[in-house]
Each structure stands twice: as structure tokens, then as C-alpha cells.
ZAMARGU-4260 file (C-alpha; in steps of 0.2 Angstrom, whole numbers, plus 5000, padded with zeros to 4 digits):
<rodrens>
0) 5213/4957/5090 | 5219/4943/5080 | 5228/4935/5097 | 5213/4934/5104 | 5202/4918/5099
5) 5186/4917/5110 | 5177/4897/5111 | 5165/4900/5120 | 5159/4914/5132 | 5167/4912/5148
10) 5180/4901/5139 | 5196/4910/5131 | 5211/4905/5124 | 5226/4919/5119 | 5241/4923/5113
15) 5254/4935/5119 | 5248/4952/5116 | 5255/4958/5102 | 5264/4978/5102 | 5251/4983/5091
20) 5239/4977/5103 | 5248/4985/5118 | 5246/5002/5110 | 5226/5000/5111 | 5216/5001/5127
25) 5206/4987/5128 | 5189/4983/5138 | 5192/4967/5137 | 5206/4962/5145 | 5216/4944/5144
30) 5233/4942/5149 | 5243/4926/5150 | 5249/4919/5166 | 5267/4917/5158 | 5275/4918/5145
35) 5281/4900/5144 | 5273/4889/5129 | 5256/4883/5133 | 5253/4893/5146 | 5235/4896/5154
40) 5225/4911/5147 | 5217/4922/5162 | 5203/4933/5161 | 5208/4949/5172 | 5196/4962/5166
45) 5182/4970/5158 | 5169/4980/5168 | 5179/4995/5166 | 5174/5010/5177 | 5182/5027/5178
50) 5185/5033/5195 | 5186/5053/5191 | 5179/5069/5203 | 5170/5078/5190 | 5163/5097/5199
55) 5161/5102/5181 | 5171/5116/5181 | 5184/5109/5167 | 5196/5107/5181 | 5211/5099/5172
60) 5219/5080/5175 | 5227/5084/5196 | 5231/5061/5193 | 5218/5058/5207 | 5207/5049/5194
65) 5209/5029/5192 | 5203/5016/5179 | 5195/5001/5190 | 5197/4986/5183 | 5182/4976/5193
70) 5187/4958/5189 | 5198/4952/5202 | 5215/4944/5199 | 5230/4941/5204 | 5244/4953/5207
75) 5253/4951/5193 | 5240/4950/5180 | 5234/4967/5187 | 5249/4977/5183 | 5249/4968/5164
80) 5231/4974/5164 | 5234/4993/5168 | 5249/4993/5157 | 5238/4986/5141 | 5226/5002/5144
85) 5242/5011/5143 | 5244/5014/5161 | 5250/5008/5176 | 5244/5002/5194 | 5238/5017/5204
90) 5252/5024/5215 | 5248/5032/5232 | 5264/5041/5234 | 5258/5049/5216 | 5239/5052/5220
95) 5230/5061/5233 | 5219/5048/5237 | 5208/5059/5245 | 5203/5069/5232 | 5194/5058/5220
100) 5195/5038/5227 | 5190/5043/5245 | 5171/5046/5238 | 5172/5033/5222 | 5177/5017/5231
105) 5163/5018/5246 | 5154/5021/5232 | 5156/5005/5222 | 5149/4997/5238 | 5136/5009/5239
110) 5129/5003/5224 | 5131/4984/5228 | 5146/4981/5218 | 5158/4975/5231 | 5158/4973/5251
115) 5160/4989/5259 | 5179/4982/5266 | 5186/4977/5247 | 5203/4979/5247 | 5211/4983/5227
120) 5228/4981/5218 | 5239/4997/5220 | 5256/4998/5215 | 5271/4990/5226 | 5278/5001/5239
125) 5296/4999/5228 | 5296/4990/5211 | 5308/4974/5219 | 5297/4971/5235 | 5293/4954/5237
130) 5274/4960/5246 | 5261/4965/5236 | 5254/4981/5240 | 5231/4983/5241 | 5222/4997/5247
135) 5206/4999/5256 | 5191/5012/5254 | 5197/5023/5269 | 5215/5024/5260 | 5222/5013/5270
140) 5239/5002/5263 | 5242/4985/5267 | 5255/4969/5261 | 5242/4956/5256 | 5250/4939/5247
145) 5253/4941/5229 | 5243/4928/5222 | 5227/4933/5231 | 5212/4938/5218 | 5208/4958/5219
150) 5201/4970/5209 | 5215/4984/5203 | 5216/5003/5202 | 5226/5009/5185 | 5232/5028/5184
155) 5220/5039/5172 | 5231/5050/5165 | 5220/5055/5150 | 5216/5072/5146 | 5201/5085/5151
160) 5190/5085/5133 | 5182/5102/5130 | 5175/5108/5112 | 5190/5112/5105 | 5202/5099/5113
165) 5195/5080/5113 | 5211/5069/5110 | 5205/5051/5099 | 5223/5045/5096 | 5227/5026/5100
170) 5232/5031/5119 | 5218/5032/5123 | 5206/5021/5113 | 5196/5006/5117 | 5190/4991/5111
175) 5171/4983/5115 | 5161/4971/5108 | 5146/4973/5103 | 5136/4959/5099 | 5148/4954/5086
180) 5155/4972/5082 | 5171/4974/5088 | 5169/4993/5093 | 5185/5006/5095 | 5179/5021/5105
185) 5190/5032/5118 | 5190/5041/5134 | 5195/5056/5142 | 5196/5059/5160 | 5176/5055/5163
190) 5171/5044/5151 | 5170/5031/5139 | 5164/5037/5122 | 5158/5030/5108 | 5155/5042/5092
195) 5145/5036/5074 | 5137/5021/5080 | 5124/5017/5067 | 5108/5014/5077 | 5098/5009/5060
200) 5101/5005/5045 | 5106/5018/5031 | 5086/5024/5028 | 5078/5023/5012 | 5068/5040/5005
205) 5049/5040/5013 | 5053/5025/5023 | 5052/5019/5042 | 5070/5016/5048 | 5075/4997/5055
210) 5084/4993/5068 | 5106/4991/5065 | 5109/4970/5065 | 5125/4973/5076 | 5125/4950/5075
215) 5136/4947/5064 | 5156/4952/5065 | 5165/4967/5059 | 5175/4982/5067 | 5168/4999/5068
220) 5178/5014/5071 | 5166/5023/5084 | 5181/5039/5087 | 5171/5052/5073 | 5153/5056/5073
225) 5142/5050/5061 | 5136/5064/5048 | 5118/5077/5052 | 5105/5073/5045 | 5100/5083/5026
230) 5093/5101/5032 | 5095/5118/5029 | 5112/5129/5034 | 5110/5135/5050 | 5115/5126/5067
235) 5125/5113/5054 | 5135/5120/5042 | 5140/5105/5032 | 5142/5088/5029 | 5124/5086/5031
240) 5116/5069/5024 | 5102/5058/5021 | 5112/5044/5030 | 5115/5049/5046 | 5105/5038/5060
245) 5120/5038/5071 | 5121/5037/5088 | 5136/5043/5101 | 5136/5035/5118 | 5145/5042/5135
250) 5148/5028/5150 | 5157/5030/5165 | 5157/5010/5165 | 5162/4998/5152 | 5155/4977/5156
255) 5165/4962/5153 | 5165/4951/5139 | 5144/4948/5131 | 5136/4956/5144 | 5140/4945/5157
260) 5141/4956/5173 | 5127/4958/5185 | 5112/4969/5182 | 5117/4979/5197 | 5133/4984/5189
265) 5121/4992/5173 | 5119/5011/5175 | 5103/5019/5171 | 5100/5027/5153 | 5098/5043/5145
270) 5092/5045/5129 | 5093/5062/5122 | 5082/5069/5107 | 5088/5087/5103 | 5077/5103/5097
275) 5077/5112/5081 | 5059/5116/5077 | 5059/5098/5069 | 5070/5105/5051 | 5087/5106/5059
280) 5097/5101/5074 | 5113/5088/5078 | 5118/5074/5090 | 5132/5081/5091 | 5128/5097/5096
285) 5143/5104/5107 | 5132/5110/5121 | 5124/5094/5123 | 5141/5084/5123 | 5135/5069/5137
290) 5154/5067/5143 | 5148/5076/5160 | 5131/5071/5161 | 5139/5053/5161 | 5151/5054/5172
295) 5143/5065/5186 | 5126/5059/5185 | 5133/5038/5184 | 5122/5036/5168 | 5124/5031/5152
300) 5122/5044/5140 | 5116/5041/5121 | 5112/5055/5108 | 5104/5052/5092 | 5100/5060/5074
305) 5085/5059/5067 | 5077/5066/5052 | 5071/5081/5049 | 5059/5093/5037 | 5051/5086/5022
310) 5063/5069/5023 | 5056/5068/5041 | 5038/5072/5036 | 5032/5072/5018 | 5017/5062/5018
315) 5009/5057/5002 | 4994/5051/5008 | 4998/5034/4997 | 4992/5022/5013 | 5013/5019/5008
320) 5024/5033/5012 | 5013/5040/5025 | 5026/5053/5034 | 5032/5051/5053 | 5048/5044/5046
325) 5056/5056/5060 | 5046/5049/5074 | 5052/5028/5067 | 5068/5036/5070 | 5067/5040/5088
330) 5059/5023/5092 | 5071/5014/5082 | 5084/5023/5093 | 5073/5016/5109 | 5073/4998/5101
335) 5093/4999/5099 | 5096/5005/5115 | 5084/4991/5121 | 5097/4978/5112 | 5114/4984/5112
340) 5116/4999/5127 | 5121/4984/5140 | 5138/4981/5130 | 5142/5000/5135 | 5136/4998/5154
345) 5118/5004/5152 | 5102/4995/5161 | 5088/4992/5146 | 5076/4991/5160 | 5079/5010/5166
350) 5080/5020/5149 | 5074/5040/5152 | 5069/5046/5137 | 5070/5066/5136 | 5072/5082/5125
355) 5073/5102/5123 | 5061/5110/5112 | 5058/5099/5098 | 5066/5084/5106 | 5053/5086/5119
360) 5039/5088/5107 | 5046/5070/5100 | 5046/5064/5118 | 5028/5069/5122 | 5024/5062/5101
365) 5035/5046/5107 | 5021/5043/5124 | 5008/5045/5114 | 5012/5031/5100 | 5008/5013/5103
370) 5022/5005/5095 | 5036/5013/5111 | 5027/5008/5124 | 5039/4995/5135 | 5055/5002/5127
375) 5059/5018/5141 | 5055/5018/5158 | 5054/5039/5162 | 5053/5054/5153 | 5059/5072/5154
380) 5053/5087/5144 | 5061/5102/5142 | 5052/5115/5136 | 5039/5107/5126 | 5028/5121/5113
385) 5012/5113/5116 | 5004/5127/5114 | 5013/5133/5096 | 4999/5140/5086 | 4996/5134/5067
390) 4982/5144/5055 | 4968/5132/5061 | 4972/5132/5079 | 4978/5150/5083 | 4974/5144/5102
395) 4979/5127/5106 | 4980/5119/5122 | 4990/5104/5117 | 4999/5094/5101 | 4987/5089/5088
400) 4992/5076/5074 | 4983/5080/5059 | 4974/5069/5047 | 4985/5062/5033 | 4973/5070/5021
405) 4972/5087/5030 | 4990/5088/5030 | 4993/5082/5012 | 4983/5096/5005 | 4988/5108/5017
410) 5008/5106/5017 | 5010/5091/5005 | 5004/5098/4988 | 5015/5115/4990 | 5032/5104/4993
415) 5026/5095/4977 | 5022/5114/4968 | 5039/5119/4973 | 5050/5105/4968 | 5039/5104/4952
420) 5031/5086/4955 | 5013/5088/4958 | 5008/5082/4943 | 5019/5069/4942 | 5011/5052/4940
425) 5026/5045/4952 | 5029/5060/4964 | 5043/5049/4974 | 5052/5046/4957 | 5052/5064/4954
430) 5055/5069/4971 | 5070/5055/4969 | 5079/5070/4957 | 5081/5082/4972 | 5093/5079/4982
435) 5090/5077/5001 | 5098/5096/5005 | 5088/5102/4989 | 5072/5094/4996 | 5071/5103/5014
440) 5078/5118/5007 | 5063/5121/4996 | 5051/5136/5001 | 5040/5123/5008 | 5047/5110/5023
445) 5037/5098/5029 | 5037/5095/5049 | 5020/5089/5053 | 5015/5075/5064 | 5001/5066/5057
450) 4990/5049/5062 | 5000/5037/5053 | 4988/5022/5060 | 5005/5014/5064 | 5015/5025/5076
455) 4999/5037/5079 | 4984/5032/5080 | 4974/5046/5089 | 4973/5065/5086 | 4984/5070/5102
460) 4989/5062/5119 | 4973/5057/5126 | 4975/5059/5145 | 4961/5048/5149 | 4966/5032/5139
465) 4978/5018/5143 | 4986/5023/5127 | 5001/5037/5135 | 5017/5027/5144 | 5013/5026/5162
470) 5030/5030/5168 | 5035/5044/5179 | 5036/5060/5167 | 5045/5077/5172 | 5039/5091/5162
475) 5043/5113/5161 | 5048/5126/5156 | 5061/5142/5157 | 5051/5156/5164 | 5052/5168/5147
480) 5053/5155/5136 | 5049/5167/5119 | 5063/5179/5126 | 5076/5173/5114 | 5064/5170/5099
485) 5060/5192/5098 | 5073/5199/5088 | 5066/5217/5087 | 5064/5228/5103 | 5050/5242/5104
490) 5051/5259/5097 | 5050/5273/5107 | 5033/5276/5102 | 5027/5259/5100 | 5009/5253/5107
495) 5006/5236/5116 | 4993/5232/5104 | 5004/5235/5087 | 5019/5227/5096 | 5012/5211/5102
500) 5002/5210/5083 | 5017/5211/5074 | 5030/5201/5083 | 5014/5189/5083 | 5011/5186/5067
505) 5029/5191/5063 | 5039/5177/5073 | 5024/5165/5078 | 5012/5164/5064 | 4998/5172/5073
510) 4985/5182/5064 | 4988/5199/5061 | 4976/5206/5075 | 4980/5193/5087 | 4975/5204/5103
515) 4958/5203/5100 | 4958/5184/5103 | 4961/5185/5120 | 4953/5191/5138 | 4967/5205/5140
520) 4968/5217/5156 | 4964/5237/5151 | 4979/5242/5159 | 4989/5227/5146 | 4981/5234/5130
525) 4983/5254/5135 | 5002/5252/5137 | 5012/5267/5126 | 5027/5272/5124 | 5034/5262/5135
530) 5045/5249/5129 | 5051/5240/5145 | 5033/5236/5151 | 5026/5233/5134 | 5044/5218/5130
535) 5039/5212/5148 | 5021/5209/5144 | 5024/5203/5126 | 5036/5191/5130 | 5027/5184/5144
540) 5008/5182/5136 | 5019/5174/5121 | 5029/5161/5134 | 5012/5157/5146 | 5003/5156/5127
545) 5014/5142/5119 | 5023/5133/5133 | 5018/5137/5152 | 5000/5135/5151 | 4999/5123/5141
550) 5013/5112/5150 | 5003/5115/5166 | 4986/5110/5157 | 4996/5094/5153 | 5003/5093/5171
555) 4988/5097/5178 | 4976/5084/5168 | 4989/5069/5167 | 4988/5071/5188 | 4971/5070/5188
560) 4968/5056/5177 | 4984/5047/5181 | 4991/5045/5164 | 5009/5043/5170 | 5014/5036/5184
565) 5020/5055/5196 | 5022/5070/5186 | 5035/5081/5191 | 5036/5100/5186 | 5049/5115/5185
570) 5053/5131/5180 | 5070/5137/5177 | 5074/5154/5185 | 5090/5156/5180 | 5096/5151/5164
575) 5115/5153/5155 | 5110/5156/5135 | 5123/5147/5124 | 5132/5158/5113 | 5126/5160/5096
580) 5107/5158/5104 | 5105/5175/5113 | 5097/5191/5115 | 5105/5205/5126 | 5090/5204/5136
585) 5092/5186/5140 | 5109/5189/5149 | 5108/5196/5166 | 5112/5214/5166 | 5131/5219/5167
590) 5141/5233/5176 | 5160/5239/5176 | 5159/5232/5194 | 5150/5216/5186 | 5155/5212/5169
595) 5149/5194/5167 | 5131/5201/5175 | 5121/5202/5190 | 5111/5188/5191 | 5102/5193/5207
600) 5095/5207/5196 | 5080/5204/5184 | 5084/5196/5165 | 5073/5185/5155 | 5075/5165/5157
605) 5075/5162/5139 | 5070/5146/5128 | 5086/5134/5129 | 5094/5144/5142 | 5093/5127/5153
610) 5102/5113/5140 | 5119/5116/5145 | 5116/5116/5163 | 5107/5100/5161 | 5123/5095/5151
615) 5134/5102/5164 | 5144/5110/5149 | 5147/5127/5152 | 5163/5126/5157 | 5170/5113/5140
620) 5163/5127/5130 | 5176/5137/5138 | 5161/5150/5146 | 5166/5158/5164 | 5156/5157/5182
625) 5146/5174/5179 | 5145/5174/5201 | 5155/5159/5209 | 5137/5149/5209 | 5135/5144/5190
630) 5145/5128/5192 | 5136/5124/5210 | 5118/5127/5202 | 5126/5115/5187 | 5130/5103/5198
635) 5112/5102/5208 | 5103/5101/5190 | 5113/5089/5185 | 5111/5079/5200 | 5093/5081/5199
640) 5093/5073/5183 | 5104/5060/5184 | 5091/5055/5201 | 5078/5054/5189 | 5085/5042/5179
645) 5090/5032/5193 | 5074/5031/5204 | 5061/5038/5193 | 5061/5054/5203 | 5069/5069/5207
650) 5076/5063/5225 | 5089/5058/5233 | 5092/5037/5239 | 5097/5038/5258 | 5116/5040/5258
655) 5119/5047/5239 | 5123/5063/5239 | 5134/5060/5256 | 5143/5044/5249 | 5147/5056/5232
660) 5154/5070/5242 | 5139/5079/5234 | 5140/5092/5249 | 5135/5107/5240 | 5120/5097/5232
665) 5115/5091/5246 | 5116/5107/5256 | 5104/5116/5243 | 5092/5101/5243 | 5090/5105/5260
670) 5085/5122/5260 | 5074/5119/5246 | 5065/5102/5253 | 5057/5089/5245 | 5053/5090/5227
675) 5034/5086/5226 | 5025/5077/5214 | 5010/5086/5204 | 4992/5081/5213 | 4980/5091/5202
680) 4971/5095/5219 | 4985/5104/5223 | 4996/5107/5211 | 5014/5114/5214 | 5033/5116/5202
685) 5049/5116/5208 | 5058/5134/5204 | 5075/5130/5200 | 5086/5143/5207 | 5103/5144/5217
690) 5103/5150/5236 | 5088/5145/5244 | 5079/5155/5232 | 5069/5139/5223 | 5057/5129/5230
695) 5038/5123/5228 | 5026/5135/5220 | 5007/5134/5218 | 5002/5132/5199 | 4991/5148/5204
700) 5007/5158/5204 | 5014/5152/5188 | 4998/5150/5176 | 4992/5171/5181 | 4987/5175/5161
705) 4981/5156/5156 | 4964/5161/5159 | 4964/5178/5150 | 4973/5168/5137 | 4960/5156/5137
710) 4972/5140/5140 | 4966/5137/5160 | 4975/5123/5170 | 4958/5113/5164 | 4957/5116/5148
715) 4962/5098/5144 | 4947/5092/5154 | 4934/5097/5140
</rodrens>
């Protein structure tokens, strides 16, 4: 970018663009009116949008996609500015304008961005034509004067990513600034990404993390993720690290120079906290890839790492290195996303916070903690293990942050036993000598949440304080959560009361005669030799135990005491389990007729069966339609979603899902009708299902075993 000197913003001077320079695409865009000597600089782009159809079936590149360029200019400045993204102006005769522009270009005025009649740059009819050639949103050609100031369509002719294929090479990179970074990312056919981007800085041992200074100048090279952070083998194989706060970013929309577009050009945000029990996971976890989340839901998509296990956790009760270093990291993420996600086309005044599993435990951990509350706007949790037992609460209804001196003696003192340090008079200097993979690989791994006095300062989310985010939260559940978490099916001759007992205390830490801790039908605890009947029940006391009645608790009292603004509930009924994360009965059962399954017969809904749906990445990781309706139900789940984000709830602004060509979407959410808001008097869930088939439910039919299970809808209340 040497040829490009900026004075001032809105002022610029410039060079020819050098070949170097021609190779890059570029989001900020300066071309010179001619190539005489002191000739005039124009600004002709930035506010960068890609134009795509995106059903999220993986369909390949048919040339119907477009790059808008939104800042108008003359004719011949738009072809130089396609041309320095490596493209060149849209052609009609080439495109099928109906496929892909005939829905994104009503919708650009939709959203406020320019009158509904905006003509844009197209290529000439023939090369030597003296008349300049514009199209309309109905598809419509017309001559319109050369010199006249339009916004321009280029051609988008990069590749479909999926999880093998995602093509960085300079083709298709592109340059942003942010603050004063000069940041190269890419794009495929969707989106705008943005890989590595260090959202703190590198963190020191047992230490809150700060925010990144992105102020002063530099380049970064945003095309690689950054590394995991340290934790055992498992989901991450290698490469893990203790520096790793790294961020990756998907945007359909790239603004102009310093943030200078209007806020109505900013899309709503999506921050993204991923699951792993709080000792493992990745923000860059394939099957949470945000490329189509981005691009069909029109938000801004940003994952994070943050750290896990004992470098997430250890507290040492030294009023200095007090654990919680994980939950710094998450709100450090907020506070970056705060200052920086305008420069890749995301609102800071619409941020939706959300997480699977873990991630959703740091979300609800994240409402809870004094020091967030301002930096998001909504929240989504995904499958949140309120109810996850531990040896002093075997029962629990919610989360509970222990005491810094409770958890030091109980989970401190036996990471210090095990990497020989408890006697040490400097326990972080000896602890200094274990490398971060050593440390969480221990036999002991911290992953406690504790009352800090900084981050938390009360033992849980108290529904009847001011302290909880009062934002519109969406919270549930997969119906048979614990499904997946059983790895050893009945024998023949098994009893209900020796299977639930073991895979209890085996899988769950529950004590050994678990049974006689709850309210138990007869007919439950009589089951024998049976195996079908004694899985069902098993997994489904387990499930309603740790996650649905303790959500609906949460659902329940946070209605009653208006701790968020709406509360929103679901269940999901069908499910796609990624590979690698599966039992065979988690998969709907298959037949020679049927080999990818039935799913209109019974299977369980397991935990994580619904994060690529939300994602909308079945098809990148290269996994078939099991019944011609996985991609469709994809597609409403991801509209859902991305509606959230938008307006704060799960519905549809008058005119969306029309304007988008959203037919399918639509037609379901008209079967289903309105998505209801949780009022404690009444209580209802969304079931998520294809083909009518979801709908409102009563929390009655959902929350059957709570009350044998002791954890009734108002167990909060007490």
C-alpha cells in the first residue's frame, strides 16, 4: 500500500496502483481519474458487499453472485475498481440475473441502503460502445451517461470454501484497515474472512487478559487461524498454545475507509463462544465455520478462543491470581468486538452473544458478571448443564460459583499435589516450570467458576436483582441431550436401578446409589431385562436432570421476575450429530430402502446435534440431505437465528423473508405461527422440527420428570 498516502480521513491522494497492488483485492478502493501527471485522486469504493444466493447446500459458483461496490462513481472508475478486486463489471449476458441479484438488490433497499429504483454499473453492451450500460433491481438494462455517479456490480468468481477446500491465495485477498492495522483477509463466494486476529494481548500465566491496541500501524496477515489454546489431545490435536486469544471474523459486508459509512449499513453481531466442558475446544472448529451463518443470516460472525482447564481456572486464593481468567477472556472478546467489529461491517450496538454446551455456560456466567453488562445486546444458549451435578450438589437447579477458598481447597490443592508445588513458597514460580500442555494435562484440571469479587460477585444469577443483562435471551435444549454422553448400552439382563447407578456415577459423577435421590415412578425402578425401555428412561431422567429442567427453571423464573427483557425457548426435535460426536442411537434408524435414516421414525436428539444446523454447515463438511429436508430445516434455523440477532427476537420484520426469496422459511413459519415469548403464567417452547411438525408447547409437556427429579419449573423461586 505504499501508493496510497491518506492526509486526512476523507481526504486522499494516490499513485498509480502499482501490479503488486493490482494482484490484491482491496476494500478500500482509490483509483485515479487519469493517468496524466497530477491528476485527481478518486475515492470509488469501500463498503464492499457480496451479493451471493447461499441455500446452504454447497452449491458450487453458477456466476450469478456479484461484489457491490456501494460508493458511487463514475463509469469509468467502476470497471478500474472491479478489475483491482481482480474482477470485472458484472455482465448480464454472462449472469442469470434472476438467480441471485433479483432478491439481493430489492434488498439493499430493504434495508435502507439505497432508494428502491437505484440503477448500478454493469458492463457495456460491447466493449467500444460509446453508452454506458446500468441496471435496475427488476433486471432491467438501460444507456445512462457515462460520467453519471452509480454504484457497481463486479463478477464474483471466487470459489465455494468447504472443510477441505478454502482457497487464501492473493486472488482473492483483501485489505481493511483496522484502526491503524492494515488487515489482509479473503473471501470465497459468501464472505469476507478474516482469520488470527488477536482480540487481546498475548496473556500472561494466572492473569486477566487486555484488550488488542489495534492504534497504532502495522500489517497483519488475517488468512491463518491463530493457534488453540494449551489443553489436552482430544477435539485439538496439536499446535495448542498459551497464546492463542485469536479471533476469526465472517462478513458479508466490508465499510469504507475509518468507519465512515452510515450505521444502517452495519450488520448485527454474532459472537460465538464454543463447548468443551471448559478443558478443550477451538474457534475454529470446522463445524462452527461462520462463512454461512454470515452470509445467509446478513450478520457478522466472530469466534473466539478462550482459555481453558487449570490456565483458565487455577485460583490460588492469593486476593492476586484469583481464577476466572477464562471468563476475562470472553468479555475481553465483547470489549474488542465493541471497538473494532465496525471496520469489518458489524453494529457494536446489536452484538448477540451465544454458545453450545460450555460456551453457553460462559454465556449465562457472562449475564451474570457486572463488568459485561453494556457490551452485547442479546443472548443465545445452546444447551446449557445447569443442572451438571458436583459432590456437594448432586441435585442442582442452577450454576453455582464457588468461594475462592472452597474451591482452593477442594480443586486447587490437588493441581498443586500433582505438579509437586504445594509446598512451594511461590506456587506460580513453580507452577512456571510446567509447561501450559503439561499443566492441564495433570490428573487434576481446574475448570471451576468462582466469585472473583471482580467478574463475579454473587454465588449464581440472581433472577431477582438488577445484576443479569436485561436483554432478550433465547435459551434450550436438544430433547435427549445425555444421548451421545452414554457410551455402554444395557445388557440383556440389566436392571433400571444398576444401569441408571452406574452410567451415573460412571459418566456424570453422581453418587453410586443415585436412584434413591429421587421421587421415581414403581413402574421406572421395576424395569428388567429390558434394554430399550431401561436406555429410554435413563437417558431421559439424565437429560431432564442436567439441562431441561433446569433451563426451564431458569426460563420460568427469569419470566417471572423479568430478569431479561423476553425470554424465548426451544427444543430441538431433530438433530444431525457431527461426525466423530455420535452414537448409533443418535442417528435416525437406517434401512436398505433408507440408508442415510428415517427421520420420521424415533432416534435420540442428542447434545450438539443442533450446532451445525445453526451453522448451516452440513453440507461444507461434505455430509448428505438424510431426506430432501435437512438443508430446508437448516435454512429455517438459520433464519431464526440470524432474526434474533437482528430484532432481538425470533421473527420475521414485515417483507423479510419475501424480499430474501426465503420461500421455503417463510412457508414453515406459517404453519408453525408465531414464536411466543416465555410468560411464566403460561409458559410455552418452540419445538424445532421440519414439516409442520414443531410449534408451541406447554412447559407441562416438556418438564414430565422435573418434579420426581426434584428440580420443578419453581425451584428457582425458593
Amino acid at each position: 500500500m505504499s501508493d496510497l498516502h491518506l492526509d486526512s480521513p476523507g481526504h486522499e491522494t494516490c499513485t498509480k496502483p502499482s501490479a503488486s497492488k493490482m494482484r490484491w483485492s482491496t476494500a478500500i478502493i482509490f483509483l485515479a481519474t487519469a493517468l496524466a501527471p497530477g491528476a485527481q485522486c478518486l475515492f470509488t469504493g469501500g463498503g464492499l458487499t457480496i451479493l451471493s444466493k447461499n441455500n446452504l447446500d454447497g452449491a458450487e459458483n453458477d456466476k450469478s453472485a456479484a461484489i457491490l461496490i456501494n460508493q458511487p462513481s463514475p463509469n469509468y472508475a467502476a470497471a478500474m475498481a472491479c478489475q483491482l478486486l481482480g474482477e470485472e463489471t458484472w455482465d448480464p449476458k454472462k449472469s442469470k440475473f434472476t438467480t441471485t441479484l433479483a432478491r439481493s438488490l430489492p434488498y439493499q433497499a430493504y434495508l435502507g441502503v439505497v432508494p428502491r429504483d437505484q440503477l448500478y454499473w454493469v458492463s457495456k453492451s460491447n466493449p467500444n460502445a460509446d453508452k454506458c450500460r446500468a441496471i435496475d433491481p427488476t433486471g432491467k438494462t438501460r444507456n445512462v451517461d457515462c460520467s453519471t455517479e452509480l454504484p457497481t456490480l463486479c463478477s464474483q468468481s471466487a470459489r465455494v470454501s468447504n472443510q477441505t477446500v478454502d482457497d487464501t491465495s492473493s486472488n482473492w485477498q483483501v485489505q481493511q484497515f483496522v484502526g491503524s492495522k492494515l488487515v489482509t483477509g479473503y473471501r470465497d463466494l459468501h464472505a469476507w474472512k478474516f482469520r488470527g486476529l488477536r482480540f487481546a494481548d498475548p496473556p500472561r500465566r494466572f492473569t486477566y487478559s487486555k484488550v488488542a491496541n489495534y492504534g497504532e500501524d502495522g500489517e497483519i496477515d488475517a488468512t491463518k487461524a491463530g493457534a488453540d489454546c494449551s489443553q489436552p489431545i482430544g477435539e485439538v490435536t496439536s499446535g495448542s498454545s498459551e497464546d492463542c486469544l485469536f479471533a476469526n471474523v465472517w462478513t458479508p459486508y466490508l465499510p469504507r475507509m475509518a468507519g465512515q459509512d452510515a450505521k444502517k449499513q452495519l450488520k448485527p453481531v454474532m459472537l460465538y463462544l464454543y463447548g468443551g466442558g471448559l478443558t478443550s475446544g477451538s474457534g475454529k472448529n470446522p463445524n462452527t465455520d461462520g462463512t454461512n451463518l454470515a452470509s445467509r443470516g446478513d450478520v457478522v460472525v466472530v469466534s473466539v478462543n478462550y482459555r481453558v482447564g487449570s490456565l483458565g481456572f487455577l485460583n490460588l486464593n492469593d486476593d492476586v491470581h484469583k481464577g476466572n481468567y477464562a471468563i476475562s477472556d470472553m468479555i475481553t472478546a465483547l470489549e474488542w468486538v465493541n471497538k473494532y467489529i465496525k471496520y469489518f461491517g458489524g453494529d457494536p450496538n446489536k452484538v448477540t452473544l451465544f454458545g453450545e454446551s460450555a460456551g453457553a455456560l460462559g454465556t449465562h456466567v457472562v449475564l451474570s458478571s457486572p463488568k459485561a453488562k453494556g457490551l452485547f445486546h442479546r443472548a443465545i444458549l445452546q444447551s446449557n448443564p445447569d443442572g451438571y451435578p458436583s459432590p456437594e450438589r448432586p441435585v442442582t437447579p442452577a450454576i453455582f460459583y464457588d468461594t475462592l477458598a472452597h474451591n482452593y481447597e477442594t480443586t486447587t490443592k490437588n493441581v498443586l499435589k500433582d505438579a509437586g508445588c504445594l509446598d512451594a513458597k511461590d506456587k506460580v514460580a513453580c507452577l512456571g516450570k510446567l509447561s501450559g500442555f503439561d499443566l492441564v494435562n495433570l490428573p487434576t484440571n481446574a475448570y471451576g467458576i468462582v466469585q472473583d469479587g471482580l467478574y463475579l460477585t454473587t454465588p449464581t444469577l440472581n433472577f431477582t436483582s438488577t445484576l443479569a443483562s436485561k436483554i432478550p435471551v433465547m435459551l434450550g435444549i436438544t430433547r435427549d441431550e445425555v444421548g451421545v454422553m452414554i457410551d455402554d448400552p444395557p445388557a440383556p439382563n440389566a436392571t433400571f436401578i444398576q444401569y441408571f447407578n452406574t452410567v451415573a456415577q460412571k459418566h456424570f459423577g453422581l453418587p453410586a446409589n443415585s436412584t434413591s435421590l429421587f421421587s421415581l415412578p414403581a413402574s421406572t425402578l421395576a424395569l428388567q431385562n429390558n434394554e430399550a425401555a431401561i436406555l429410554n428412561s435413563t437417558i431421559s431422567l439424565l437429560s431432564s436432570l442436567i439441562f431441561t429442567c433446569p433451563s426451564l427453571a431458569k426460563a420460568y423464573s427469569a419470566s417471572r421476575h423479568g430478569t431479561f427483557k423476553d425470554t424465548y425457548y426451544f427444543v430441538f426435535n431433530r438433530t444431525y450429530q457431527m461426525p466423530g460426536y455420535s452414537r448409533d442411537w443418535c442417528r435416525p434408524p437406517s434401512t436398505n430402502g433408507y440408508p442415510k435414516g428415517i427421520l420420521d421414525m424415533e432416534y435420540y436428539k442428542c447434545h450438539a446435534g443442533e450446532q451445525m444446523i445453526v451453522f448451516g454447515t452440513e453440507a461444507r463438511g461434505g455430509l448428505p440431505d438424510r431426506d430432501g429436508n435437512d438443508f430446508a430445516f437448516e435454512r429455517l434455523v438459520v433464519d431464526y437465528w440470524g432474526a434474533f440477532a437482528r430484532w432481538g427476537k425470533p421473527e420475521f420484520g414485515k417483507g423479510y423473508l419475501e424480499v430474501r426469496g426465503f420461500e421455503g422459511t417463510r412457508r414453515e413459519v406459517e404453519r408453525l405461527g408465531r414464536w411466543e415469548g416465555v410468560d411464566w403464567r403460561r409458559p410455552k417452547a418452540r419445538v424445532l422440527q421440519w414439516g409442520g411438525k414443531g410449534g408451541m408447547v406447554g412447559f407441562g409437556e416438556l418438564s414430565g420428570l422435573c418434579a420426581s427429579l426434584g428440580v420443578e419449573l419453581t425451584v428457582l423461586e425458593g
